[in-house]
PLY file of the C-alpha trace (Angstrom):
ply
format ascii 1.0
element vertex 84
property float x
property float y
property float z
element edge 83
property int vertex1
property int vertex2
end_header
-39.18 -141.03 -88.17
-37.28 -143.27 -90.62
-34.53 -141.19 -90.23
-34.09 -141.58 -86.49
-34.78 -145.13 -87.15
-31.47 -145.16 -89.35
-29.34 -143.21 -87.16
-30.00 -145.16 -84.21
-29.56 -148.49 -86.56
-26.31 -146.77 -87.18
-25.29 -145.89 -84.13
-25.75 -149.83 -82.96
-23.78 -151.04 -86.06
-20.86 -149.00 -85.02
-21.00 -150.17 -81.60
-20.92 -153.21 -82.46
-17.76 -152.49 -85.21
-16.23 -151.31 -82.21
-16.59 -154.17 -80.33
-15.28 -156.40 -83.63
-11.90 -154.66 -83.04
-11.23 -154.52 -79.48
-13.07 -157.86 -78.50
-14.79 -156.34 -75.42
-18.13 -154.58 -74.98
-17.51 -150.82 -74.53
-20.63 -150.49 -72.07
-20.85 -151.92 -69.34
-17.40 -154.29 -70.33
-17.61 -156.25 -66.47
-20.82 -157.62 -67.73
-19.98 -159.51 -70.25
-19.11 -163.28 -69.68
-18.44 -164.34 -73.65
-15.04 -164.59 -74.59
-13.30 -162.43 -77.31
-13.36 -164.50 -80.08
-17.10 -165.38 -79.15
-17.92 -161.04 -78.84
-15.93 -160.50 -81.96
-17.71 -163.15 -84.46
-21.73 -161.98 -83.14
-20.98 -158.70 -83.10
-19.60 -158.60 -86.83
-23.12 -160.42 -86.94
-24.67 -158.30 -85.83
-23.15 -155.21 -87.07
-24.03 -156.28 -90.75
-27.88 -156.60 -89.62
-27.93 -152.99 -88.09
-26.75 -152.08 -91.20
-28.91 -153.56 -93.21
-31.58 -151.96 -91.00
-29.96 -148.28 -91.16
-30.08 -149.11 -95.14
-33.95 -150.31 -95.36
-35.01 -147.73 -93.09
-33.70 -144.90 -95.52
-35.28 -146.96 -98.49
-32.88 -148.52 -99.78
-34.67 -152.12 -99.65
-31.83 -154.01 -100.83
-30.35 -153.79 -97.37
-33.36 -156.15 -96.15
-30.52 -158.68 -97.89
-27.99 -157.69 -95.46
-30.72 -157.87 -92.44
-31.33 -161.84 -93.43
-27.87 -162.62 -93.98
-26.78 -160.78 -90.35
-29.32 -162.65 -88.25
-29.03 -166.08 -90.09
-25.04 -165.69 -89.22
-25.75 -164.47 -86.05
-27.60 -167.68 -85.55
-25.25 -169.82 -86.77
-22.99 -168.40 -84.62
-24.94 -168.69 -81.55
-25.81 -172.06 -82.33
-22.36 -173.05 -82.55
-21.30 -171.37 -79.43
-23.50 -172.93 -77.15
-22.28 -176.62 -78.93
-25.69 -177.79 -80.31
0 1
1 2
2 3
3 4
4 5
5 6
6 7
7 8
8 9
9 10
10 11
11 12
12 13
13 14
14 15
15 16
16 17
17 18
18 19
19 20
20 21
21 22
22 23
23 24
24 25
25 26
26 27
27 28
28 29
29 30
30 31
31 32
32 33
33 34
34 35
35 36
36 37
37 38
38 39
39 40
40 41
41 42
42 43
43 44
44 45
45 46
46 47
47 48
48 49
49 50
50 51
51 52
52 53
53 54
54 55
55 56
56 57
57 58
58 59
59 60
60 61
61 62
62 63
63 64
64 65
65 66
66 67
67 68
68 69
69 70
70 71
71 72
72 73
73 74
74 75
75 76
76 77
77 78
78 79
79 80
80 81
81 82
82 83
């Protein structure tokens, strides 16, 4: 079960690598109302914190590092998007 937990962590962090270097979501791209820069910053975000899972999932419990420092920076880049 871990295992499938990585992959699929995985999987999610390279989607979102994806969408770090062509700025627009590769599902579904007509849904999406954030702007490049906007897609390209969260998703680096975000793509560091499905690593980090991928990483604690196969035991390797330093990645629970990279899972707080993705979602903090995916906060602070939410945050600043929305101008608060």
């Amino acid at each position: 079960m871990w295992i499938a937990l990585a992959v699929v962590a995985g999987l999610m962090a390279v989607v979102n690598l994806t969408q770090v270097f062509i700025g627009r979501q590769p599902i579904k791209p007509s849904v999406s109302k954030r702007p490049a820069p906007q897609l390209r910053r969260e998703s680096a975000a975000a793509s560091v914190m499905m690593l980090g899972v991928a990483l604690t999932a196969l035991h390797l419990y330093w990645g629970g590092l990279l899972v707080i420092l993705g979602f903090a920076s995916l906060l602070i880049v939410r945050k600043r998007s929305t101008g608060s």
